[in-house]
C-alpha positions, -999 to 999 in steps of 0.1 A, spaced: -273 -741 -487 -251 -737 -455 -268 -733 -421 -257 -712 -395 -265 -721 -358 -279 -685 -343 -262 -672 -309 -290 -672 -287 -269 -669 -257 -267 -622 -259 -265 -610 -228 -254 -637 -207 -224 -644 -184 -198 -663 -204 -198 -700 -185 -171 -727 -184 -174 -757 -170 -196 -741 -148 -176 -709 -137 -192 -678 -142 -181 -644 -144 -154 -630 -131 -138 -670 -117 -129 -676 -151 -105 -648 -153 -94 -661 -119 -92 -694 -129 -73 -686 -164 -55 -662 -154 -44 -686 -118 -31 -708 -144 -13 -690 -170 3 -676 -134 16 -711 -123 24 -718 -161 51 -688 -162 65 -693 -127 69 -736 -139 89 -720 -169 110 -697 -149 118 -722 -121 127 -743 -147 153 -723 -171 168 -712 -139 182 -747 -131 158 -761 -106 151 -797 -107 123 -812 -129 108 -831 -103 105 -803 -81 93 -780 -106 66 -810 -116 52 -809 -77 52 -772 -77 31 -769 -110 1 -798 -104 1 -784 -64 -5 -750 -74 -27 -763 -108 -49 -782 -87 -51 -755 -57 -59 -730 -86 -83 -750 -98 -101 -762 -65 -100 -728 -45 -118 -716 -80 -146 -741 -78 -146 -739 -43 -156 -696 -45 -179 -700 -74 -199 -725 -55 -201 -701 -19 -204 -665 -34 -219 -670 -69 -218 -655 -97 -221 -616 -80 -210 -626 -48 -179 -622 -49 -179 -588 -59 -208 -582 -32 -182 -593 -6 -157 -569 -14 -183 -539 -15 -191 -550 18 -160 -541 34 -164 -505 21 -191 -500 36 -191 -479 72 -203 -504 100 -223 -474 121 -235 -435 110 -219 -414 142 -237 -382 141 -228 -356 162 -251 -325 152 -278 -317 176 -316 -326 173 -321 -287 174 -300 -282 137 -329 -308 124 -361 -296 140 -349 -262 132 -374 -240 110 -358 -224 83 -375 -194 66 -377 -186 34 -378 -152 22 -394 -140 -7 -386 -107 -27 
């Protein structure tokens, strides 16, 4: 009889290594990013050793700038950040204190 291990993981973030969330799309897709321009530098005829350099710096800036977010923000903060700086840093309002003490009546047929 076969046995099946049981996904008990529903409804969690997907985790990697320990990135969470939305830093493994950064981190994947940061690499798969430095992959392509490796390839392109490469069939256009620059050097190998340059294109080497230019591959594990960016790899290994990818890969510690990732680590370096998921550890400060979280696994929502980094989202939370951005919504931050939509948000209006003061309420001006310029009606007068009359328009909200002001009764209104309501009239009744």
């Amino acid at each position: 009889m076969n046995k099946y291990n049981i996904n008990k993981g529903i409804g969690r973030t997907v985790e990697f290594k320990g990135l969470k969330a939305q830093y493994l799309f950064i981190f994947a897709g940061g690499l798969l990013g430095i992959l392509i321009l490796i390839m392109i530098l490469y069939m256009v005829g620059v050097n190998s050793y340059i294109c080497l350099f230019i591959g594990t710096g960016g790899a290994s800036l990818i890969v510690w700038k990732t680590f370096l977010l998921n550890r400060k923000y979280g696994q929502h903060g980094l989202m939370k950040v951005g919504a931050v700086k939509n948000h209006p840093r003061y309420i001006i309002c310029r009606k007068s204190i009359h328009r909200y003490v002001k009764y209104s009546k309501k009239t009744t047929l």
